[in-house]
N, C-alpha and C positions, 0 to 999 in steps of 0.2 A: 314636492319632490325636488332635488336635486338638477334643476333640468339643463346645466351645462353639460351636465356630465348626458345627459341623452341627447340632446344636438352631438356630442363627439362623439357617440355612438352612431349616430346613423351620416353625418357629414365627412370624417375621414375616409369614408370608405372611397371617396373621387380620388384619393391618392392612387399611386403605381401600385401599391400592394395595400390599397383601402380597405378591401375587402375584408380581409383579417384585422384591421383595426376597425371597423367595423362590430364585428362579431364580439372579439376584446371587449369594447366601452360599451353594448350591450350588456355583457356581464358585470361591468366594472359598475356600472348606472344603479344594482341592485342592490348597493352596500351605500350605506348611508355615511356620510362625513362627518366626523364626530368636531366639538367645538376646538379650537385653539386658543390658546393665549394672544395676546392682542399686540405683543413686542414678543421680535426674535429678531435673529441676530441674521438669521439666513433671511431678511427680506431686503438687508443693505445688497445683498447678492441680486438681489433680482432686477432692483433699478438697472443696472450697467446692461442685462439681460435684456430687459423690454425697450432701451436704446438702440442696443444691437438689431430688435426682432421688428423695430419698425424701419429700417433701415432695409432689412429683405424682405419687407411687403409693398418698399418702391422697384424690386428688380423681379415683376412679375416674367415680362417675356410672353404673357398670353396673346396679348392681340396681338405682337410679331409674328409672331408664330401662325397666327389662323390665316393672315394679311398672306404669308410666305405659302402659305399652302393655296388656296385662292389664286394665286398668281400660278401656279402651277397647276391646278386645274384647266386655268386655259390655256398653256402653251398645251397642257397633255390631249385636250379635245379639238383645239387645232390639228397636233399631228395623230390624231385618232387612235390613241395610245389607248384602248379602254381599261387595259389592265392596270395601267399608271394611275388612270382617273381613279378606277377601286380604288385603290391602295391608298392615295389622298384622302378619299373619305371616309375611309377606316381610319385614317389618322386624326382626321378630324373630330370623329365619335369617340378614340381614346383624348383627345385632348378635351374637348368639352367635359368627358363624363369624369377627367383628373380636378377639374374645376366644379365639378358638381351641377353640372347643366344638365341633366338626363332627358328632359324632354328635346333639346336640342339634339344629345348625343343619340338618341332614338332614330330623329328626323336625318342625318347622315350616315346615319348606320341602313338605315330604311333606302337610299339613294346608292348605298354601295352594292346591297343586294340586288337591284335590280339589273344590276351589271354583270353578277355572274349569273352567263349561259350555259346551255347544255353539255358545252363545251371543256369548261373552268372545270378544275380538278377539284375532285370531291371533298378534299381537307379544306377549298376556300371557305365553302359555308358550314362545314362545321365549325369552324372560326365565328362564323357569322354566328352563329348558334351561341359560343362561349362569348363574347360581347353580350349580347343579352342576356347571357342567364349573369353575366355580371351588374348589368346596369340595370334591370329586374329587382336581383338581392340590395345594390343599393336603392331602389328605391321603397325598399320595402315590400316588395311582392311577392312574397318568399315561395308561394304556390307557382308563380310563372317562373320562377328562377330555376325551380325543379323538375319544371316541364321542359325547361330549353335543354337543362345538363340532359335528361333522360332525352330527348330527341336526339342530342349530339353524340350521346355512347352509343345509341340504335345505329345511329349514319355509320358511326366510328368501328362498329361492328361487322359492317358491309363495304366497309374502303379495305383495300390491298394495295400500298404500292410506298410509302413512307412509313418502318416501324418508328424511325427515332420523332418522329415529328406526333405522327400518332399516340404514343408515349405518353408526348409530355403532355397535349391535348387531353387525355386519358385521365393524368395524373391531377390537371389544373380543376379537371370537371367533377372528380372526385373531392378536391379541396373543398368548392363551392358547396358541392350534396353536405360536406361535413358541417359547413359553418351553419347552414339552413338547421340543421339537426338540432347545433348547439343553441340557437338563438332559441326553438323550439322546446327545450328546456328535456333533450334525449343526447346527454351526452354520451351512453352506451353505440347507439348507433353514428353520433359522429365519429366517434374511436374506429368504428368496423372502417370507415370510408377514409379516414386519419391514414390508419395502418396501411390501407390499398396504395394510395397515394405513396407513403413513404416507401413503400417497397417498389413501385416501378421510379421515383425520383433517386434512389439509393444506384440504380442501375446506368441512370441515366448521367450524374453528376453537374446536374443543374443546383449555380448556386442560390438561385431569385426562390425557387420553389425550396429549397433546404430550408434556406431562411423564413418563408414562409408559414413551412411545416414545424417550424420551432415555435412562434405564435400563436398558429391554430393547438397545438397542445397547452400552450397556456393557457390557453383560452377553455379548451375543454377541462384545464386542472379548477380551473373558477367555475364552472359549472359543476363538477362533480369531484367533492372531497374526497373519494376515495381512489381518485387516480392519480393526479401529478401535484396534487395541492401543497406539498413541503419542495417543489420542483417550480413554483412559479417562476420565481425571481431570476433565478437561476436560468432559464427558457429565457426569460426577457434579454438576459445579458446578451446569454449567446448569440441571441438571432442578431442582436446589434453591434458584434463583435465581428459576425462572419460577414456582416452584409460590409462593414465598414472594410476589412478586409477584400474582398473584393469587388470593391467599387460601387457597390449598390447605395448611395446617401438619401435616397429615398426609403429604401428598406429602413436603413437604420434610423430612421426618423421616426419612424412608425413604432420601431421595438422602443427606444428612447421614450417618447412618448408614454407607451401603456408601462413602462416600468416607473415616472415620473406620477401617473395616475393611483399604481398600486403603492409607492411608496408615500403618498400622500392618503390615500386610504388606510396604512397602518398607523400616522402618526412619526413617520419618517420625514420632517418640512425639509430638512437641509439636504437630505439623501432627493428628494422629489428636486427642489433646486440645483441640484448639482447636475441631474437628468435632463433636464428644460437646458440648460448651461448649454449642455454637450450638441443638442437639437440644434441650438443655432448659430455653431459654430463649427458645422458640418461643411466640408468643401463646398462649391458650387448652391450653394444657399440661396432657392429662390420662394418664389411666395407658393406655396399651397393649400390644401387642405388642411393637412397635418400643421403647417407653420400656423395656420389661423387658430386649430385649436391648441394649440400649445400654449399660443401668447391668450388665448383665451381662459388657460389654465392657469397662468399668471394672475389675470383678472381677479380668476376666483379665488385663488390664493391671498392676494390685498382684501379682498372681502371677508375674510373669515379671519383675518388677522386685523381687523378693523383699521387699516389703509384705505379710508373711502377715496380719496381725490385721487388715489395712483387706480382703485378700481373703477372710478368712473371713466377715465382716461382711456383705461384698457380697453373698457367695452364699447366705448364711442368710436374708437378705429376698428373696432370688431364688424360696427354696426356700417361704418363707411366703405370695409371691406368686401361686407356681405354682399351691400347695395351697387356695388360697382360691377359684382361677378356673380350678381345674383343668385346668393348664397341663402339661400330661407332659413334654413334650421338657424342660420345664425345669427340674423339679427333679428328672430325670432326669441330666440333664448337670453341674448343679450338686451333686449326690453325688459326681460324677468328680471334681470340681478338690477340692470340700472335703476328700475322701480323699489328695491331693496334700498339701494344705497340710499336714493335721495330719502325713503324714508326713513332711513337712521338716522339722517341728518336734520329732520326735519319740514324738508322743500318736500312740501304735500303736494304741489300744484305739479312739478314737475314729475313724481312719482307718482301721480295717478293718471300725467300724461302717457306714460311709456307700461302702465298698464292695463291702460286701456289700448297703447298698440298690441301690447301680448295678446290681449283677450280676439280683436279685431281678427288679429293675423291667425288664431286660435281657429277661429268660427271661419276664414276664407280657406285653411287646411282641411275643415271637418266639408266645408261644404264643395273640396275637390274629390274626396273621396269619389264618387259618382261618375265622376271624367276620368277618372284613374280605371276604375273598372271596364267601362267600356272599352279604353286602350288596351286592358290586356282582352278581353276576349274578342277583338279584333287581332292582338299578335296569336293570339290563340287558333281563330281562321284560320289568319294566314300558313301558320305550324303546320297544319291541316293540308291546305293547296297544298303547302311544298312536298309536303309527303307524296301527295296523289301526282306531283310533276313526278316527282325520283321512280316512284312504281310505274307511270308511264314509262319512261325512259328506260329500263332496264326489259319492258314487255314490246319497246320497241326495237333492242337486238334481237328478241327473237324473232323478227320478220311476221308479226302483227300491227303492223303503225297502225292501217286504213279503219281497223276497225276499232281498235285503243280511241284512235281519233274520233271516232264517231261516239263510242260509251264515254268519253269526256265532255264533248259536247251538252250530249243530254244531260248525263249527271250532274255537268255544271248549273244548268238550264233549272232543274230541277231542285238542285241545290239552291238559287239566287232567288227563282218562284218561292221557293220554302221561306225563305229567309226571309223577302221581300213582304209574302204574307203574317210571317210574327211577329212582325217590326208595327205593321198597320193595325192586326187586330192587338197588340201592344200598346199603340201609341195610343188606341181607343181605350182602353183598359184603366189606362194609365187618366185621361181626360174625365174617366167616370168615378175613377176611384177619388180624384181630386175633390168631385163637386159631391159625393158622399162623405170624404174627409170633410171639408168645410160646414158641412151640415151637422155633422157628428159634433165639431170643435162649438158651432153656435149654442148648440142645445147643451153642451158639457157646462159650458160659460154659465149659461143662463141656471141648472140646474148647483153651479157651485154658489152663483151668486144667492141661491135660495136656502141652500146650508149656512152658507156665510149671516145670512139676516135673520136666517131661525137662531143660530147660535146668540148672536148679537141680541134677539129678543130676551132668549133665557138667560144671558151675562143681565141683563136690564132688568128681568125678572127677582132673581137671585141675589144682585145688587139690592134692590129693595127693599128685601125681604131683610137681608142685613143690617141697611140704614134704619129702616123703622119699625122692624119686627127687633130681630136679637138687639139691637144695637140701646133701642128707645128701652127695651125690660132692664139689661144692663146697668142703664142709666137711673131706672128706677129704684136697681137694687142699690145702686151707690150712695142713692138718697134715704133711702130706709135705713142702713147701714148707719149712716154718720149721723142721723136721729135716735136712733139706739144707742149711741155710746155717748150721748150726751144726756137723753134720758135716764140712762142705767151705766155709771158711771164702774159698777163693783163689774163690768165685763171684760176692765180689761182693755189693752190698746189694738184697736183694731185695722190700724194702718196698715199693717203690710196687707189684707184681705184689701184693701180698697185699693190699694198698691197695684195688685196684680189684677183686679177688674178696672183698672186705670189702663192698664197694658193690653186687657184683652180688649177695650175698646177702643185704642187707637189700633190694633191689628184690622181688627173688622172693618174700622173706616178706611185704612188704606186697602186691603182686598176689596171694599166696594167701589171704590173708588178707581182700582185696576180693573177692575170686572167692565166698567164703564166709566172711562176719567172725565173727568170735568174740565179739565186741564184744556182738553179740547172746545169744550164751547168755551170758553172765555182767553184762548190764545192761537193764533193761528199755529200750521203744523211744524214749523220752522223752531218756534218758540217752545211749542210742547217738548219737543224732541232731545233741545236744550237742558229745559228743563227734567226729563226723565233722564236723559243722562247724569246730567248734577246728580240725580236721587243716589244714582248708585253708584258713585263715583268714591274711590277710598282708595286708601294708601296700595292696600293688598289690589286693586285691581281700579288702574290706572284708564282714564276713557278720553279718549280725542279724540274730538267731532266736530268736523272742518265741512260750511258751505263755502262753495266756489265763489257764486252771486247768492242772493234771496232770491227763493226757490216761489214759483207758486203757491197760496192758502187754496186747497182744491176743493171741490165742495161735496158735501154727506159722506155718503159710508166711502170715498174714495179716499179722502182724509185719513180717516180712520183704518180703514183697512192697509196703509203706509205706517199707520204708526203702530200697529198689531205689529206688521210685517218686524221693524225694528225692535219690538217689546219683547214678541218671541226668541228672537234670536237673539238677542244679551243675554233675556233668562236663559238658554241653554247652556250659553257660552258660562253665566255665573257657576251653573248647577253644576257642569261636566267637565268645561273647558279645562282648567286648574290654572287659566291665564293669569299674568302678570299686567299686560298690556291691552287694550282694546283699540285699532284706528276705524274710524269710519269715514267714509268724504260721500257725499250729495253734492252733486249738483246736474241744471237742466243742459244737455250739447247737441244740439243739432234737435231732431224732432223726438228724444227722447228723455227720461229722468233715469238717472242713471244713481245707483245707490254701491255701496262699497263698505262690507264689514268683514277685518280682517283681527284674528287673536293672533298668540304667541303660546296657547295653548298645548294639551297633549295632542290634538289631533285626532283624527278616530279616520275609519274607512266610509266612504262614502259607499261602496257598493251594500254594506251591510244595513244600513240604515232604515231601512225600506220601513222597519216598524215602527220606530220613534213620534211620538205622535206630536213633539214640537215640530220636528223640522216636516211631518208632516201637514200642518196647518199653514207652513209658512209656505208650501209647495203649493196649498190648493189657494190661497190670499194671493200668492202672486197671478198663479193662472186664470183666477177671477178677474186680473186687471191684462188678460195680455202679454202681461207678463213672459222673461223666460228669467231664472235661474241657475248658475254653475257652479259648483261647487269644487274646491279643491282643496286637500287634505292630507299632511303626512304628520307624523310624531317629530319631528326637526324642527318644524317651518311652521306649526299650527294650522290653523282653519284658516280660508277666505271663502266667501259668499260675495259672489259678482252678480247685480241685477237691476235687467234694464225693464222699463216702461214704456210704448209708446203716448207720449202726449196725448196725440186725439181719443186714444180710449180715456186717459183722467180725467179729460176737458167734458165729457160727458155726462150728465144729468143722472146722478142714482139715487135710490129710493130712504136711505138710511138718515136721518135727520140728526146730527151729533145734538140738536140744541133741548134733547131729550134727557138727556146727563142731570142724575141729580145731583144736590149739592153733599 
């Protein structure tokens, strides 16, 4: 897949009006980038461009900015300002979450709430409400994001005392319901909440939300052709016309931007560079979100235009950038394309470094999932309390406190008992289900490893039966054959028969021969490998197969079940692929053997595959060794197949003898 384009899909949304580009490059991610030409003329444009745009990634202004506010937290706690200190850490929580720090912006978002008392006007926290269902939708939580807006129209339904603030409140949380919708793949129902929004912003004459509601219809016109789809571009203009118009340069970054994305998705390169152009050459130009992905859009642009050194360039300040303001998606995304480049060029070493950070940082995002969840159903909780404070408060005008105070109590009490006991018989749950998983996982092992050597017996069987049954009769007819036409000369030339039983017995030798190679006992696995790649190696489908170091000669079926592992997958790749190219790299790092087969291929879908009984033999040889397996797959980019081992399982003693291989 395309995966710059889904880091700016989910990373621009830290800008001032992210949110909607956001939503935008969500859609925009769906369409695939068709190839370019390798020279044009608009990419002399772009050098002066990416000079300009590293020039405002020195004039951040972040850490002044949080330093200045910090200092201002303690004059305000000094003179016991609490209202000052809120409001500093709301600032705080927009400026982290503009940088993309959400667990950060959480943590001083979470600091400012505890400051509004019973006191603080009811519009504070539904503010506090709109903050999170923003930093929520950025972080992909799209269920907590819909939980905060719906809490915050509930409160907003029960406040009386600010229409025009209300309003836009009203108007913003509306925005957010809509984009949830679109990303959701229900552009009808984002339209209903589109419409809401525009009708109380049309009233209001806010220009930040006008412009934002020009977006969010682009955005829904990309999601569904039959509403604004001959009206995209058009929508992109304007939002970045009115925002430039009234001072918004952030806004207009954002429309700039997704209209540079869309015109580079038609085939537009000079119209997409003239877009990027105008981005960073916007007043007051400092580093954001949006600036990172713009010049990250640059990037990809030299890559598809085969400018490798201007994209590697790009994406190493991408990746400096990221590191500095701890940007994930992006020097996340940017490991992907740098592992590109250097393979076009060549540098294996280097390009199997930086993908193996992709895969790394891959598996530390899948295995935050977990910590992700737990946070939102503790914001979830909390949702919850705060409800049960507002319903107290409202049952404590009516001159019931004493006893309000007393059914809280308990029902807290009650509530923390509850919880406290499904946490414990949870945690026990959870402890026994483990030591049932691992029992499950040993007997699975042991039982594929027994498929694995029955298979392996009948490859050995059936192998034989070839070599010395069909193979040895063959032989015999060849011999009869060519004694007959010398005895009985009036037959006739009988060469081409001998011809094509000359043909069907080198077929047979070589299927017996794969059934159970020989190749193996008399070279170690390093060598075979070599060697079977040579076999298939031809003009039409070109093979590069790169060890780091000399790998281990591992011993019995553990050998063998490695070189299964890579026999099956080229034949797949031969049969189906329609590949031009094949790369592979082996080598051992750290306490594991790490293997790497990638085509150029049509690609196919990995969720479909479930039946295929290559790649499913490849699934159960690996998991016989420990093994895991990842697959990834589009019709652009071809097939990769990433798969580790750990060591101590190869180093291990199995049963299968290679030195059984007949000749």
């Amino acid at each position: 897949m395309d995966w710059i384009k889904y880091w700016k899909s989910v990373a621009f949304c830290r800008s001032l009006v992210g949110p909607l580009l956001c939503l935008l490059l969500v859609i925009a991610s769906r369409s695939a980038v068709s190839a370019r030409a390798l020279k044009n003329p608009c990419i002399q444009e772009l050098q002066s461009i990416s000079t300009n745009a590293q020039k405002i990634f020195m004039n951040t202004g972040f850490r002044d900015s949080v330093d200045e506010i910090h200092r201002d937290i303690a004059q305000m706690k000094t003179a016991h300002d609490t209202q000052r200190v809120r409001q500093d850490y709301m600032r705080l929580s927009d400026l982290f979450i503009n940088f993309g720090q959400t667990d950060s912006s959480l943590y001083f978002l979470n600091i400012a709430e505890t400051l509004v008392d019973t006191h603080s006007p009811q519009l504070i926290l539904v503010n506090v409400y709109l903050k999170r269902c923003k930093t929520y939708f950025q972080k992909g939580s799209l269920d907590t994001a819909l939980l905060c807006a719906y809490r915050g129209l509930h409160m907003l339904d029960q406040t009386d005392g600010n229409p025009a603030k209300e309003a836009r409140l009203r108007a913003r949380f509306y925005i957010y319901i809509s984009m949830v919708f679109v990303v959701n793949n229900h552009p009808d129902l984002a339209l209903v909440y589109c419409n809401k929004s525009e009708s109380i912003v049309a009233k209001l004459g806010d220009n930040v939300l006008a412009a934002n509601l020009l977006m969010l219809k682009a955005g829904i016109s990309s999601a569904d052709s039959t509403l604004f789809k001959e009206r995209s571009i058009e929508l992109y203009s304007r939002a970045a016309e009115f925002s430039i118009a009234h001072d918004n340069p952030d806004g207009a970054a954002v429309a700039l931007v997704n209209m540079s994305v869309y015109y580079y998705e038609h085939d537009s390169l000079c119209a997409a560079v003239a877009a990027l152009k105008k981005v960073f050459t916007l007043s007051d130009a400092k580093f954001s979100y949006t600036m990172l992905s713009a010049y990250s859009t640059i990037g990809e642009i030299y890559f598809t235009q085969g400018e490798y050194a201007r994209a590697e360039q790009c994406f190493k300040i991408v990746i400096d950038a990221s590191r500095k303001y701890n940007i994930r998606e992006g020097e996340y995304h940017a490991h992907d394309f740098l592992y590109k480049i250097y393979r076009e060029q060549g540098n294996y070493n280097s390009a199997l470094d930086h993908l193996e950070q992709f895969y790394l940082q891959k598996e530390k995002r899948e295995g935050n999932q977990l910590t992700s969840a737990l946070t939102e159903m503790e914001m979830r909780y909390k949702t919850e309390e705060k409800d049960k404070q507002i319903v107290k408060q409202q049952l404590q005008i009516a001159n019931q406190e004493n006893r309000l105070k007393t059914y809280a109590i308990v029902g807290g009490s009650v509530v923390v008992i509850a919880i406290f006991l499904l946490l414990l018989f949870r945690i026990r749950g959870v402890r026994q289900l483990s030591k049932i998983q691992v029992l499950r996982k040993e007997q699975q092992i042991g039982n594929l490893k027994a498929v694995l050597q029955g298979e392996e017996q009948e490859r050995a069987r059936i192998a034989s039966e070839l070599h010395d049954g069909i193979g040895a009769k063959i032989a015999v007819a060849k011999l009869n054959i060519d004694m007959l036409t010398k005895r009985y000369p009036m037959m006739g030339d009988l060469s081409e028969v001998l011809h094509i039983l000359e043909e069907t017995s080198d077929e047979i030798r070589e299927t017996s021969h794969n059934l159970l190679p020989n190749v193996l006992a008399k070279n170690t696995l390093q060598e075979a490998l070599i060697q079977y790649c040579n076999s298939i190696n031809s003009t039409a489908l070109q093979m590069h197969l790169q060890f780091e170091d000399d790998i281990a000669d591992y011993e019995g079926d553990v050998k063998l079940t490695l070189y299964r592992i890579l026999q099956e997958l080229l034949q797949n790749i031969v049969k189906h692929a329609q590949a031009s190219k094949v790369y592979i790299q082996i080598r051992e790092r750290g306490d594991t053997l790490r293997m790497t087969i990638e085509d150029d291929g049509k690609g196919f879908d990995p969720s479909e595959i479930s039946g295929g009984l290559g790649l499913e033999h490849v699934k159960i040889r690996v998991r016989s060794l420990d093994g895991t397996l990842v697959m990834d797959s589009d019709a652009l980019h071809g097939s990769t197949f990433f798969i580790t081992f750990p060591l101590s399982t190869l180093r291990k003693t199995h049963l299968y003898d290679p030195n059984r291989i007949i000749g």
